[in-house]
Residue frames as a rotation matrix with the C-alpha (Angstrom) as fourth column:
UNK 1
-0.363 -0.805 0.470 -8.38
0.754 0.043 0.656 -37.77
-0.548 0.592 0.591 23.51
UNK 2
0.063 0.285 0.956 -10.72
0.785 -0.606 0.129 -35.77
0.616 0.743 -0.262 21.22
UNK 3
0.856 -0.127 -0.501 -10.90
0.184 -0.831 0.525 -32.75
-0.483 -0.542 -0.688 24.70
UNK 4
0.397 -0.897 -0.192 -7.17
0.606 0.099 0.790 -33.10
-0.690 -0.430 0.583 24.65
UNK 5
-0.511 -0.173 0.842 -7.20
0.838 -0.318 0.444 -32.15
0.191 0.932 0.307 20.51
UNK 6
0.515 0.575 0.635 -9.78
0.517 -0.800 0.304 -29.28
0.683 0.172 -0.710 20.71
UNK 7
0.799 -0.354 -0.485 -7.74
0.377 -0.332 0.864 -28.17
-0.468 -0.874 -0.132 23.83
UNK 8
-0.303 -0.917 -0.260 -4.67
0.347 -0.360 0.866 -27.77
-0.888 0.172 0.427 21.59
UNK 9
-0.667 -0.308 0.678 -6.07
0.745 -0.253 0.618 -26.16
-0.018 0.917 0.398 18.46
UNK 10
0.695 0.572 0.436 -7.30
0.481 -0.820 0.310 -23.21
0.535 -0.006 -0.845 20.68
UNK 11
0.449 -0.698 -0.558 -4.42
0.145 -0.560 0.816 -22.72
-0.882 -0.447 -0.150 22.15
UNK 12
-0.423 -0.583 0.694 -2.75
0.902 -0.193 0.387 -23.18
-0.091 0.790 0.607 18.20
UNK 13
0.066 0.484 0.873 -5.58
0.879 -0.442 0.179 -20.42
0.473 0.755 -0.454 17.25
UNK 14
0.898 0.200 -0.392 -5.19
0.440 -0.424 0.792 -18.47
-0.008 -0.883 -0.469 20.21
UNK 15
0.418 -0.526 -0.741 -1.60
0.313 -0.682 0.661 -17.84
-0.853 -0.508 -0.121 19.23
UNK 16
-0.578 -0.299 0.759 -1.74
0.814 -0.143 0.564 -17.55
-0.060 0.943 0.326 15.88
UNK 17
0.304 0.385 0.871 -4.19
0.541 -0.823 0.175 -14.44
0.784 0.418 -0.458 16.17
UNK 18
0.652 -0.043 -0.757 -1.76
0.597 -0.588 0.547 -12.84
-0.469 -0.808 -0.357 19.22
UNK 19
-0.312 -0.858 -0.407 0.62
0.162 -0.470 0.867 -11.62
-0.936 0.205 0.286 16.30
UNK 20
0.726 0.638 0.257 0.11
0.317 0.021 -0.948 -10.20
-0.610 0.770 -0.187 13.00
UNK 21
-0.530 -0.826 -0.190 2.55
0.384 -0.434 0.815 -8.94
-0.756 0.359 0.547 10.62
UNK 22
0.714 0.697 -0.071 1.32
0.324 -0.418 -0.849 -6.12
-0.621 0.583 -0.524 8.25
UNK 23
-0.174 -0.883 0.435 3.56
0.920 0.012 0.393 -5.51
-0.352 0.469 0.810 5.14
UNK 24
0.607 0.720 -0.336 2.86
0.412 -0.647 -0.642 -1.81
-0.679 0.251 -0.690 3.62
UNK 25
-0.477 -0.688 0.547 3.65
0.879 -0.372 0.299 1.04
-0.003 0.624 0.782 1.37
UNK 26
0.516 0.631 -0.579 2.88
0.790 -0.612 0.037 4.66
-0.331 -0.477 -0.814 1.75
UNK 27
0.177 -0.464 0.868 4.34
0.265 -0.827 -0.497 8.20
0.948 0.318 -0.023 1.45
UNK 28
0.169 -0.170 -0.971 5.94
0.907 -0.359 0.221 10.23
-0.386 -0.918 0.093 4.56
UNK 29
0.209 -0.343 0.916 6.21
0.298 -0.869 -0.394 14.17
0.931 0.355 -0.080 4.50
UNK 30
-0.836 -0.482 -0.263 7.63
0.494 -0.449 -0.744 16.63
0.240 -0.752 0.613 6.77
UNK 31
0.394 0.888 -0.236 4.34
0.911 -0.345 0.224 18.58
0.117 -0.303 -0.946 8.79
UNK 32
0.741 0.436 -0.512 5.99
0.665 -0.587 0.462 21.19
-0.099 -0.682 -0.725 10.43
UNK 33
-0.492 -0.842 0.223 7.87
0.709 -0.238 0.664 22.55
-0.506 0.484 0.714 7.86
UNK 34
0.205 0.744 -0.636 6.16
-0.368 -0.543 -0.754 25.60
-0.907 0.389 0.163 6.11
UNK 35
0.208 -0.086 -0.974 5.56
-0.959 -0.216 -0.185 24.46
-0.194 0.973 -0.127 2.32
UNK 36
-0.775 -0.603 0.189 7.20
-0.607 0.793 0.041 20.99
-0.175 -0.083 -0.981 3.10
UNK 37
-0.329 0.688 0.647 3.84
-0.082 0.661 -0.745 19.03
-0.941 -0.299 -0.161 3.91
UNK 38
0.334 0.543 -0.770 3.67
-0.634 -0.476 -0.610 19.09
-0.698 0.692 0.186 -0.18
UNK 39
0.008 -0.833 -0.554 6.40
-0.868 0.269 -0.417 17.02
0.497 0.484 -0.721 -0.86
UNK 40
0.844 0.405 0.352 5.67
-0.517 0.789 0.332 13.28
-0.143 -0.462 0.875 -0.51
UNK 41
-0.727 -0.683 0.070 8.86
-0.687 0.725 -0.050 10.56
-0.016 -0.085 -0.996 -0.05
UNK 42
0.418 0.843 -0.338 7.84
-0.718 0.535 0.445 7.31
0.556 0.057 0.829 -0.66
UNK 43
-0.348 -0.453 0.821 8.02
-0.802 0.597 -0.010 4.38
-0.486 -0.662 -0.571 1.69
UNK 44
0.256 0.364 -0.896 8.08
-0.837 0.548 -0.016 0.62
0.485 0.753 0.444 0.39
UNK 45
0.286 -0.198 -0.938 8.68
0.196 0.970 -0.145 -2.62
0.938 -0.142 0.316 2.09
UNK 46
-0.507 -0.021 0.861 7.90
-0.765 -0.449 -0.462 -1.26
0.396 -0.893 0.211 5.42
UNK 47
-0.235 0.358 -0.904 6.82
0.505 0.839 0.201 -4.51
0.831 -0.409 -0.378 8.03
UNK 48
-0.369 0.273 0.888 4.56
-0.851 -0.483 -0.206 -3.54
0.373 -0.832 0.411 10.97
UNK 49
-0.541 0.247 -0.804 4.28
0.474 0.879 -0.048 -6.35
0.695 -0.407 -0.593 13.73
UNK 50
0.166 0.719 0.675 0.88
-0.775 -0.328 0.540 -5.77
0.609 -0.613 0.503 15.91
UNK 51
-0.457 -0.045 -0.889 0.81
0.165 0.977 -0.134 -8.11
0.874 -0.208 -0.439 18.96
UNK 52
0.377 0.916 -0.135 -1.93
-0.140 0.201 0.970 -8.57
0.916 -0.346 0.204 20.64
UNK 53
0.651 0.032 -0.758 -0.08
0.531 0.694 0.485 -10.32
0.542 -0.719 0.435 24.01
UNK 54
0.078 -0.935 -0.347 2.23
0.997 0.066 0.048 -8.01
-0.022 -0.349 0.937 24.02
UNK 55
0.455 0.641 -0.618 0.27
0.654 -0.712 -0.257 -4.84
-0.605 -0.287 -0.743 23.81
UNK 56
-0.335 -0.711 -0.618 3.08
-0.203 -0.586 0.785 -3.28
-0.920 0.388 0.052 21.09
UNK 57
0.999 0.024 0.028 3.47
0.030 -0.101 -0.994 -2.18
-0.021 0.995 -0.102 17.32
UNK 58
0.220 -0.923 -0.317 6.47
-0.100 -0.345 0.933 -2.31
-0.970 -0.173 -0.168 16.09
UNK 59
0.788 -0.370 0.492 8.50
0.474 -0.145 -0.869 -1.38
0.393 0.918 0.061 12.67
UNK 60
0.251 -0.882 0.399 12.03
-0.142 -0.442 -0.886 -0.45
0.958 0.165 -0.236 11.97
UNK 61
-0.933 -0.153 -0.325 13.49
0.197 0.538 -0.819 -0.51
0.300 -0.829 -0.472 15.68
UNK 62
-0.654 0.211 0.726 10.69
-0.564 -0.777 -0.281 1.00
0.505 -0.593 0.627 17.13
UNK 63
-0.559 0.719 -0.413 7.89
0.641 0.691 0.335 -0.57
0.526 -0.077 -0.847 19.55
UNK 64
-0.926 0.232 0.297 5.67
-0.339 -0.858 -0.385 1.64
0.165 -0.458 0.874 20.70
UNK 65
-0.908 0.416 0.047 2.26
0.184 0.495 -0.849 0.51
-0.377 -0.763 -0.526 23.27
UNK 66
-0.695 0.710 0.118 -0.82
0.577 0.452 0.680 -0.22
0.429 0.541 -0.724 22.27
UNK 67
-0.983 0.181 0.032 -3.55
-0.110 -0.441 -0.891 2.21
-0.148 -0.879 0.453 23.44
UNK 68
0.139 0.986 0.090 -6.83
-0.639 0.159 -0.753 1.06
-0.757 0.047 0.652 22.29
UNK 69
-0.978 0.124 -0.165 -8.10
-0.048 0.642 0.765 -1.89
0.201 0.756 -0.622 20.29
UNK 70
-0.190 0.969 -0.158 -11.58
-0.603 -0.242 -0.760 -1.60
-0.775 -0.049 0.631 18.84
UNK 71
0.305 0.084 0.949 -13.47
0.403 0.891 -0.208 -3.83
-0.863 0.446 0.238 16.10
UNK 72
0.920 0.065 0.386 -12.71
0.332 -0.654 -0.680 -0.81
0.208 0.753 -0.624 13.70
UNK 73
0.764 -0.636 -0.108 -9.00
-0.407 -0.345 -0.846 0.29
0.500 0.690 -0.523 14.99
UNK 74
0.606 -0.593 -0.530 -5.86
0.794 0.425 0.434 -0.17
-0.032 -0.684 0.729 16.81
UNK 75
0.839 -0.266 0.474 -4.17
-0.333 -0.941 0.061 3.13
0.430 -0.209 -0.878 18.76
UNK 76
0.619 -0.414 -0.668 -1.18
0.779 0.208 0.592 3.36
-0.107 -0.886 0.451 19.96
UNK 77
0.673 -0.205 0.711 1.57
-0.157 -0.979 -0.133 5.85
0.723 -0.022 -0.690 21.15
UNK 78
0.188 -0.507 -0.841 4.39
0.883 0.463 -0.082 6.70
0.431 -0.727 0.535 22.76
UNK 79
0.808 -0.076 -0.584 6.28
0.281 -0.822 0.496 9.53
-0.517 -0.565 -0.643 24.69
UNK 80
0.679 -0.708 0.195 8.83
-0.242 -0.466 -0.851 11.51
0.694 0.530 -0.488 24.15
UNK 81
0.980 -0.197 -0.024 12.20
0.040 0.080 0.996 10.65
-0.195 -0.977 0.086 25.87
UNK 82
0.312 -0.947 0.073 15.90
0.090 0.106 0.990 11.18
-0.946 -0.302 0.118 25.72
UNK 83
-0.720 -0.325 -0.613 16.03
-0.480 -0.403 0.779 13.15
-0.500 0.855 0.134 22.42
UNK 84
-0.957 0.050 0.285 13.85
0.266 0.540 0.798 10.45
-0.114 0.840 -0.530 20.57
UNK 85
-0.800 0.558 0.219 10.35
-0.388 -0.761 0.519 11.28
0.457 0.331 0.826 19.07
UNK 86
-0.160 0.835 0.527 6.63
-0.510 0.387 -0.768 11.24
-0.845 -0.392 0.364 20.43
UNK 87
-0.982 0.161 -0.098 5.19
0.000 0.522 0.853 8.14
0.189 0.838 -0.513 17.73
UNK 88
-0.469 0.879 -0.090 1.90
-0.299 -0.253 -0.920 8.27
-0.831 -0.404 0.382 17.82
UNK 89
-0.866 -0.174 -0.469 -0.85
-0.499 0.240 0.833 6.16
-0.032 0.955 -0.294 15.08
UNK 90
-0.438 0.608 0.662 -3.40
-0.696 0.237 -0.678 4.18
-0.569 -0.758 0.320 14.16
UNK 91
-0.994 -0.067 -0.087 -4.10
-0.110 0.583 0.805 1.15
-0.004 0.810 -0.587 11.83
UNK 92
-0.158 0.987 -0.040 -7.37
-0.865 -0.158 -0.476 0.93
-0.476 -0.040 0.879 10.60
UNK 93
-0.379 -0.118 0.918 -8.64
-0.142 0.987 0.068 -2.58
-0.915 -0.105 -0.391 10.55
UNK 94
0.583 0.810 0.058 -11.59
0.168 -0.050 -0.985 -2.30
-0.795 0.584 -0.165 7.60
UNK 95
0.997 0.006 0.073 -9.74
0.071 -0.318 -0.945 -0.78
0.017 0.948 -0.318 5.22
UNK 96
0.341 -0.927 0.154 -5.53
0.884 0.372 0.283 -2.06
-0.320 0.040 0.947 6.45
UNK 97
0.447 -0.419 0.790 -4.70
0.283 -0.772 -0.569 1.76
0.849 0.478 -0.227 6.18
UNK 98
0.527 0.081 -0.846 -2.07
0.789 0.324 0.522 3.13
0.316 -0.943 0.107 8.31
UNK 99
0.480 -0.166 0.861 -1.55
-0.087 -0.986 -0.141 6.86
0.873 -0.008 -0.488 9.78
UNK 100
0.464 -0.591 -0.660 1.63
0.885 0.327 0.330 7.38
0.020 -0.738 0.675 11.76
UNK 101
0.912 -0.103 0.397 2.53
-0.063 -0.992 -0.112 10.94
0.405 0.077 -0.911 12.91
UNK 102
0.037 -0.859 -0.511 6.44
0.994 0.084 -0.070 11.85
0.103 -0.506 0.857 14.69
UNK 103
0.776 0.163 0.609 6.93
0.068 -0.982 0.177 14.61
0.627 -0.096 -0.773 16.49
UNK 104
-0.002 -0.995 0.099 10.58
0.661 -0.076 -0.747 15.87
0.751 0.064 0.657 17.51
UNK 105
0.079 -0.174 -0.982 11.56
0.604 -0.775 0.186 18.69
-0.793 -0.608 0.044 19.84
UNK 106
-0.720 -0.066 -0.691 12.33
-0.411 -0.762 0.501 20.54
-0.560 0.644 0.521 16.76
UNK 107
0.033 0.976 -0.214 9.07
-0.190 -0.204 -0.960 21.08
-0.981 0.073 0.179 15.07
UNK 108
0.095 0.083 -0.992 10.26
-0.846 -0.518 -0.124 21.43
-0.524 0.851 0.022 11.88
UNK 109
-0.802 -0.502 -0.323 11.35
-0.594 0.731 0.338 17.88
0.067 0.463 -0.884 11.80
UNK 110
-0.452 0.802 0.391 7.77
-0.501 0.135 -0.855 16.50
-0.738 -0.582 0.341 12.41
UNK 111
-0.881 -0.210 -0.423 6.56
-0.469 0.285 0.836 13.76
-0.055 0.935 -0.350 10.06
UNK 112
0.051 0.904 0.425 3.32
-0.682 0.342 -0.646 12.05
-0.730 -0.257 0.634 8.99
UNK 113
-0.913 -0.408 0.005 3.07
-0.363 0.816 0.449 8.65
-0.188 0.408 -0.893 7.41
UNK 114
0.210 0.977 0.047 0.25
-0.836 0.204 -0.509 7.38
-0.506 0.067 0.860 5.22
UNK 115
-0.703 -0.649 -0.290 0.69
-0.700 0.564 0.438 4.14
-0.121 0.511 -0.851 4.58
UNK 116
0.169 0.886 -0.431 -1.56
-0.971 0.224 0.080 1.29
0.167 0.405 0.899 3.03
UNK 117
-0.482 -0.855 0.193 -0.72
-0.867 0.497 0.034 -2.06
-0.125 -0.151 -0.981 4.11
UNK 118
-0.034 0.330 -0.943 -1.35
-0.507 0.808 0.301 -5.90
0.861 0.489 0.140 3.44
UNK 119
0.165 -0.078 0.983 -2.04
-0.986 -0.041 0.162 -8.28
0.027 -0.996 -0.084 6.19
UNK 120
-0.760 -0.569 -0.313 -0.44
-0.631 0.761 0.151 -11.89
0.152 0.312 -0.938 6.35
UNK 121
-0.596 0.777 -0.202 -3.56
0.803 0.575 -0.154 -13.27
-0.004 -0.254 -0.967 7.89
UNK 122
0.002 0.949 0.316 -7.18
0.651 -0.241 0.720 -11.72
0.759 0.204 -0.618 8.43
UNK 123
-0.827 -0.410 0.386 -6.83
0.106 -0.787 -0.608 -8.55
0.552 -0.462 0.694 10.44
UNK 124
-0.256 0.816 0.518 -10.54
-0.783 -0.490 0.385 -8.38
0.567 -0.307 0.764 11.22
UNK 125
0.869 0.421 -0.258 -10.63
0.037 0.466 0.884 -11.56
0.493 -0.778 0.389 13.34
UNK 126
-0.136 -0.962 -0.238 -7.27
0.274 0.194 -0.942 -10.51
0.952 -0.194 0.237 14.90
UNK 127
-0.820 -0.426 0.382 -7.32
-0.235 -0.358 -0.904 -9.80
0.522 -0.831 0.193 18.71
């Protein structure tokens, strides 16, 4: 009986640290505008869902693949395809900051996101 219990509250812990849910706020400007990259928009009640099992970030619709997980970040990126932008980022664990870049076919529309973000559970023992 006691196996059976320790058996199920590593699988509980196991999938409670395959998802996180990071809540932020930040600023977005425009890069590849001359003069633009001065001019900050702010961003507020922005949810980012890391998952670990599922190798994705995701916010707003997007999900976009995980490409590295270290004890210090988490990379990921996508492609361009069918009009929509390259997403490209990276959440630093230590300090729950998070730098998301978009890049368009049209240059000028090119955006960078600095955003700061809370984590619902402990980020550093996540994955």
């Amino acid at each position: 009986m006691f196996l059976l219990l320790a058996s199920m509250q590593s699988v509980g812990a196991q999938q409670q640290s395959s998802k996180i849910t990071l809540r932020c706020t930040g600023t977005s400007r425009l890069v590849g505008k001359p003069g633009a990259e001065l001019e900050f928009t702010p961003l507020s009640n922005l949810s980012i869902i890391v998952n670990d099992v599922d190798q994705t970030v995701s916010f707003q619709d997007k999900i976009v693949p995980i490409t590295k997980i270290t004890p210090l970040l988490v990379g990921f990126s996508s492609q361009y395809a069918n009009g929509r932008p390259t997403i490209s980022g990276r959440i630093d664990r230590l300090t729950e900051s998070v730098e998301i870049d978009w890049k368009y076919e049209n240059v000028s529309e090119n955006t960078h996101w600095e955003l700061k973000c809370r984590p619902e559970a402990p980020f550093r023992d996540w994955g």
